[in-house]
C-alpha positions in Angstrom: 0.0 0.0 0.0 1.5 3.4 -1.2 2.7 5.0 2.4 0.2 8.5 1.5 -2.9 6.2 2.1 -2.7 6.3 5.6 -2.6 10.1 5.5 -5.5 10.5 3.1 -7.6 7.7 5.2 -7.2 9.6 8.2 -8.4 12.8 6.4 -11.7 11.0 4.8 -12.3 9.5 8.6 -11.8 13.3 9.8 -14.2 14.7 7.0 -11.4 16.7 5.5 -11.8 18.3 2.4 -8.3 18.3 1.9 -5.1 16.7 2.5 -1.6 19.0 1.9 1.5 17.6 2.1 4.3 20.2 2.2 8.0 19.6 3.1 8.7 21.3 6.8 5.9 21.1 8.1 3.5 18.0 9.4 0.5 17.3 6.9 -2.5 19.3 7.2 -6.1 18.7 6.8 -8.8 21.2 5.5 -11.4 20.8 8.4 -14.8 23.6 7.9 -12.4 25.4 5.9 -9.2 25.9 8.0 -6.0 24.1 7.8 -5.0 21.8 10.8 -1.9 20.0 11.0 -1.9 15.8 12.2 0.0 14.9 15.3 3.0 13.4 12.8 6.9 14.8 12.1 8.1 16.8 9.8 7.8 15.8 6.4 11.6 15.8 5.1 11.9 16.3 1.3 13.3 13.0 0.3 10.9 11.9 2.5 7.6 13.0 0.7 9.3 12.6 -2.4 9.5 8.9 -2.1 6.0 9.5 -0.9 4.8 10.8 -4.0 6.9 8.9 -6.0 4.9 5.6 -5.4 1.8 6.6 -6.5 3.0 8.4 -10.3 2.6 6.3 -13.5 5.8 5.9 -15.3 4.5 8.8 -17.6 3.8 11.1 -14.8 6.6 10.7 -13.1 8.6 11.6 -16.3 6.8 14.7 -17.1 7.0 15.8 -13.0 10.8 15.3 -13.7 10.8 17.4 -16.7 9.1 20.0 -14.2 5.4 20.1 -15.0 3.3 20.1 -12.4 0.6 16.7 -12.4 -3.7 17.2 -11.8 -4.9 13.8 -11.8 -7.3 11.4 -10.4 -6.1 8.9 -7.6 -8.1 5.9 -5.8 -6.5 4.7 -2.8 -6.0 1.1 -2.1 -9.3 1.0 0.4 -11.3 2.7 -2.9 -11.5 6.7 -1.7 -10.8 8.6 -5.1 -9.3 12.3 -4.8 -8.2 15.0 -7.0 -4.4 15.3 -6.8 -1.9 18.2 -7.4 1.4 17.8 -7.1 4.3 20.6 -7.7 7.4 21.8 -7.0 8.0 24.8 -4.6 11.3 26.1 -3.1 11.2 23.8 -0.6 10.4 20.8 -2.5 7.6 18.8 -3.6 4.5 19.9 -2.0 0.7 17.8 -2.7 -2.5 18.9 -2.1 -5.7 16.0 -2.4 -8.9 16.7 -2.5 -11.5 14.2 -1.1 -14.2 13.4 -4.1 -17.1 12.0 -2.5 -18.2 8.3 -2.5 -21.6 8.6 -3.7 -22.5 10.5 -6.2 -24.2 13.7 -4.8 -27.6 15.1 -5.5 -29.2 18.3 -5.2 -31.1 17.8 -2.3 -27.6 16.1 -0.1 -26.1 19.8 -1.0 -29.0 21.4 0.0 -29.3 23.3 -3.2 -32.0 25.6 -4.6 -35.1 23.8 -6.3 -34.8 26.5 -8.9 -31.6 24.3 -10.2 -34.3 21.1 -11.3 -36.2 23.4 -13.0 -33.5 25.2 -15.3 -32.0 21.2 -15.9 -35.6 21.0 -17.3 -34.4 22.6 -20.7 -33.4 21.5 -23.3 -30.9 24.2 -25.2 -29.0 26.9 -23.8 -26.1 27.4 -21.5 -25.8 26.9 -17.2 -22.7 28.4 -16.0 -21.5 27.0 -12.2 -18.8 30.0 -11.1 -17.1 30.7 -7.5 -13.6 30.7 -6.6 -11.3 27.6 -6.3 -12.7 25.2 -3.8 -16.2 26.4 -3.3 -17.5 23.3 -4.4 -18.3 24.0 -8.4 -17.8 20.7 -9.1 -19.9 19.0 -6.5 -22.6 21.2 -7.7 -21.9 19.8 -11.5 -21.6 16.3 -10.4 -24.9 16.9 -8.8 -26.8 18.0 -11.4 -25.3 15.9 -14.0 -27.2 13.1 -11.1 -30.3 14.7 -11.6 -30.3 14.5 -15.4 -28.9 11.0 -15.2 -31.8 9.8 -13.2 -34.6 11.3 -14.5 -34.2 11.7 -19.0 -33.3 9.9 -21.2 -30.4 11.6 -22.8 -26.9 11.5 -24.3 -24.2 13.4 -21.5 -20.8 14.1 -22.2 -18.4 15.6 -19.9 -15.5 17.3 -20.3 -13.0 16.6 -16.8 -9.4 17.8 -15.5 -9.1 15.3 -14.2 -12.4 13.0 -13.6 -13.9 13.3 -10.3 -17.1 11.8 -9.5 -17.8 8.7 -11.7 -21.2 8.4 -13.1 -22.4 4.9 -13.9 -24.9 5.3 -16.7 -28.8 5.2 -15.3 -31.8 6.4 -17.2 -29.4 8.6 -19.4 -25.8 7.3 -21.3 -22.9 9.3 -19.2 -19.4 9.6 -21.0 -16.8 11.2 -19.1 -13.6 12.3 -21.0 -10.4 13.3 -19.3 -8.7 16.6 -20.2 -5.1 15.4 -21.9 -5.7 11.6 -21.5 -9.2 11.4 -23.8 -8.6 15.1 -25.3 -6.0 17.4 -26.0 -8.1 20.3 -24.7 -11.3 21.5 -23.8 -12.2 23.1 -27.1 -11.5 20.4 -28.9 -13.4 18.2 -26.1 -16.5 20.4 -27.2 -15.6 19.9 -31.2 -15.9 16.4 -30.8 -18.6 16.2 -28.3 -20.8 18.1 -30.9 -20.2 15.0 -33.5 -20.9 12.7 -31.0 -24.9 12.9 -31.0 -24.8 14.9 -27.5 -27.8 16.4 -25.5 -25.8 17.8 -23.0 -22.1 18.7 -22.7 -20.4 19.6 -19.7 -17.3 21.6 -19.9 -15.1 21.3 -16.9 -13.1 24.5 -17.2 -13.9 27.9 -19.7 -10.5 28.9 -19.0 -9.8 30.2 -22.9 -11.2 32.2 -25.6 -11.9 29.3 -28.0 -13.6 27.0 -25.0 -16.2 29.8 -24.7 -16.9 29.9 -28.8 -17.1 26.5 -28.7 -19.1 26.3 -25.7 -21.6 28.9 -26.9 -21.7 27.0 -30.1 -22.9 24.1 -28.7 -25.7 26.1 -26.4 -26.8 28.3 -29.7 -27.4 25.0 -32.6 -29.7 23.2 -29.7 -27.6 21.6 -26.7 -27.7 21.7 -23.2 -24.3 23.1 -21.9 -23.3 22.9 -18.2 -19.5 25.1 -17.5 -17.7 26.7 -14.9 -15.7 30.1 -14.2 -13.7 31.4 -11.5 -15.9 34.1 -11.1 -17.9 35.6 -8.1 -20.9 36.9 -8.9 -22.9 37.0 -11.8 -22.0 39.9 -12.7 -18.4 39.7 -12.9 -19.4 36.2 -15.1 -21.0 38.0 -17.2 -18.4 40.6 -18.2 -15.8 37.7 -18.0 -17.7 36.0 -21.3 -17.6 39.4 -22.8 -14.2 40.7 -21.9 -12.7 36.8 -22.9 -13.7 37.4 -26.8 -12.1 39.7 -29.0 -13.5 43.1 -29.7 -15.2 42.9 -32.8 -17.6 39.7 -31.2 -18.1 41.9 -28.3 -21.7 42.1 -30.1 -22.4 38.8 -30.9 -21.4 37.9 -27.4 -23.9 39.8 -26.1 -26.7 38.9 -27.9 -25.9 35.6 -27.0 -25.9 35.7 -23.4 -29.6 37.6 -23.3 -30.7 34.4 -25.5 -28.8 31.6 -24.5 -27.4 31.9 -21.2 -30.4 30.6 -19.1 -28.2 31.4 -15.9 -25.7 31.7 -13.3 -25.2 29.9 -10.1 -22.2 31.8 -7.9 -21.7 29.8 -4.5 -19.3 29.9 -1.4 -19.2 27.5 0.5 -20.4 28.6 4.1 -19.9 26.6 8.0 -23.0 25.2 9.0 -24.3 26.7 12.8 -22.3 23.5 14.8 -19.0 24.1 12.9 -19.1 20.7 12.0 -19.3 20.7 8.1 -20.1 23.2 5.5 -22.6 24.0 3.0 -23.1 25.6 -0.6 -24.9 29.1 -1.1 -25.7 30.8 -3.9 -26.5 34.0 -6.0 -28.7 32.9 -8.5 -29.5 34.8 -11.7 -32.1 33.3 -14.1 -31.8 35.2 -17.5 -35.0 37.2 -18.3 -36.1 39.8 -20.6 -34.9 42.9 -18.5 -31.3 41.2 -17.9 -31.2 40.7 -21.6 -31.8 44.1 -22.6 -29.2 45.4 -19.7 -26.6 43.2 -21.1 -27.4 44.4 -24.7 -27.3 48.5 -23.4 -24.0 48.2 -20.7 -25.7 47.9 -17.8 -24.8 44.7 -16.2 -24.0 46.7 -12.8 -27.7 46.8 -12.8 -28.4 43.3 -13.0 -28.2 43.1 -9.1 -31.1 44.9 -8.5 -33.1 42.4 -10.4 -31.7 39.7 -8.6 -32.9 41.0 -5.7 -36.5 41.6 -7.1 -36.6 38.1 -8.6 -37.7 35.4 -6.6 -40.6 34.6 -8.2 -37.9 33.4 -10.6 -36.0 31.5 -7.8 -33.5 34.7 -8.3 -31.8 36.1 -5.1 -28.2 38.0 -4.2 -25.7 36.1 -2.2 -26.6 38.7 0.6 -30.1 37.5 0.4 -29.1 33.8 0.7 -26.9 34.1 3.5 -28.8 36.2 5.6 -31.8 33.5 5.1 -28.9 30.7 6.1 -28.8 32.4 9.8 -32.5 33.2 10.5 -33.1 29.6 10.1 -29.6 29.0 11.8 -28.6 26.5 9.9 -25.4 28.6 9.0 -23.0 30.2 11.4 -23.9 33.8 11.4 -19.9 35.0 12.2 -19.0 33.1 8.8 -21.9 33.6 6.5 -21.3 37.8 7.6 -17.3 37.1 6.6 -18.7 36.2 2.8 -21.6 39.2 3.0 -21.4 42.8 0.8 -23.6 44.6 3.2 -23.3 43.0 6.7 -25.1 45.7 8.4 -28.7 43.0 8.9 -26.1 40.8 10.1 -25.1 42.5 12.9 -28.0 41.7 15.4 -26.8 37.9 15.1 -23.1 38.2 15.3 -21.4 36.2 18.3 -17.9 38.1 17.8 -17.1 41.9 17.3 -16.9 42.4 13.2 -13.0 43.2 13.2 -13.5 45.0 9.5 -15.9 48.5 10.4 -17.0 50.9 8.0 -16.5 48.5 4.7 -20.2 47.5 4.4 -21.1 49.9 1.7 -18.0 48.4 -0.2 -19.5 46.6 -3.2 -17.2 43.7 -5.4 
């Protein structure tokens, strides 16, 4: 058994998200968001080095040599899967894993809005998943990719770096392609998808100019496209997909997004009131006709005030979302004010002094 088991056994026992190995210090686990180090030494840099060493393919270990860094998909000997990074800093190797769950997660296990069946009800168009790294996009994606799975009959295709959650085929056919092992990228992932008699495509990452074409492509000549960004709010997202594409689409961009984009899902991921786990919230925007005409004119800084007037829509602002999280204290009012624009309705349920005073009227 490859000697980094044991650590990443004790993490999944602990209900860590992650597991970082870094030379100098003891391995540390992502517990509720915060890193905890293990009662262990040290780790030496020949030490973790040999560590990581026995769980590399001959391939990978030749391009880590050669200095690229390695995202890959590992299942331990007792059958956990994580998401692995592995790099060099100026210490040495360092490795994060993250912990992919066991059972393939559905919207109601993440608590996540009903709004979410009712947009995976369509059957063209584009859904965009966007938060910053590690606020549980993918979870989200794997969850809704369930929801199809089990309930149409369909053709999925997703697009991975690397392949988390594995989908065994149900009620729809699920093919899951690896970024560099099945493709060479994800816009040529979304070129051959569209060949391959899909109903939906997932595309792990938008991270380029021609993923986004390709993607909005595939939402405008009748598929169902699922994608992430890095972004963190809807608005940002927005001006992200125009901003990515050169000037003279600007145009085209736009009119695509007020009659394609059916919407944008922006979580965090928040500590539940007993500190013992977290939990996803989210700014929701459902594309209507008044968002489509204030992408079309510039106006996209207005778009939050329809969020906040649309929840006949299942629309709401992050704010919104949060501040419902504590009145039914299910989250921990001290964290879901940390993630808050305006924390001023906050303040009547705060347990600690708010260190940060007079940045409330701040807006991202």
């Amino acid at each position: 058994m490859p000697r980094v088991d044991a650590f990443l056994k004790l993490g999944t026992a602990q209900g860590a998200s992650d597991i970082h190995l870094a030379v100098g210090v003891p391995p540390m686990l992502r517990m509720t968001g915060e890193l905890m180090p293990i009662r262990f030494r040290d780790l030496a840099e020949a030490e973790l080095a040999s560590y990581v060493a026995e769980i590399l393919t001959k391939h990978q270990a030749e391009l880590f040599k050669a200095g690229k860094d390695l995202d890959f998909s590992y299942v331990s000997e007792d059958g956990g899967r994580f998401r692995v990074n592995i790099f060099r800093k100026e210490t040495g190797v360092g490795a994060v894993f993250r912990t992919i769950p066991s059972e393939v997660p559905s919207l109601d296990s993440l608590q996540l809005p009903q709004v979410l069946r009712t947009l995976l009800d369509q059957h063209q168009g584009m859904i965009l998943v966007t938060g910053a790294t590690g606020t549980g996009k993918s979870t989200t994606l794997a969850a809704m990719i369930n929801e199809l799975n089990q309930t149409r009959a369909l053709n999925i295709i997703s697009l991975e770096d690397p392949i988390e959650v594995v989908h065994p085929s149900q009620k729809s056919q699920v093919i899951q392609r690896e970024y560099s092992t099945h493709v060479p990228s994800f816009a040529e992932g979304v070129r051959a998808a569209m060949r391959e008699d899909p109903d939906v495509i997932l595309v792990g990452e938008m991270r380029d100019a021609e993923t986004i074409r390709m993607a909005m492509t595939a939402a405008e000549t009748g598929h169902l496209v699922l994608g992430t960004l890095h972004t963190s709010s809807a608005v940002k997202t927005i001006d992200r997909l125009i901003d990515a594409l050169p000037i003279e689409e600007r145009e085209q961009t736009k009119s695509f997004l007020s009659q394609s984009l059916l919407a944008v899902i922006t979580q965090t991921l928040v500590r539940k009131v007993d500190s013992r786990a977290r939990r996803a919230v989210c700014e929701i925007m459902v594309m209507n006709r008044a968002i489509g005409k204030l992408i079309q004119t510039d106006q996209t800084h207005q778009i939050p005030s329809q969020l906040q007037t649309g929840r006949d829509l299942g629309m709401q602002l992050l704010d919104q979302a949060l501040l419902a999280g504590v009145q039914s204290k299910e989250l921990d009012p001290d964290d879901a004010a940390s993630y808050a624009i305006d924390r001023k309705p906050f303040q009547r349920y705060l347990t600690q002094i708010d260190p940060r005073p007079g940045l409330d009227t701040l807006r991202g």
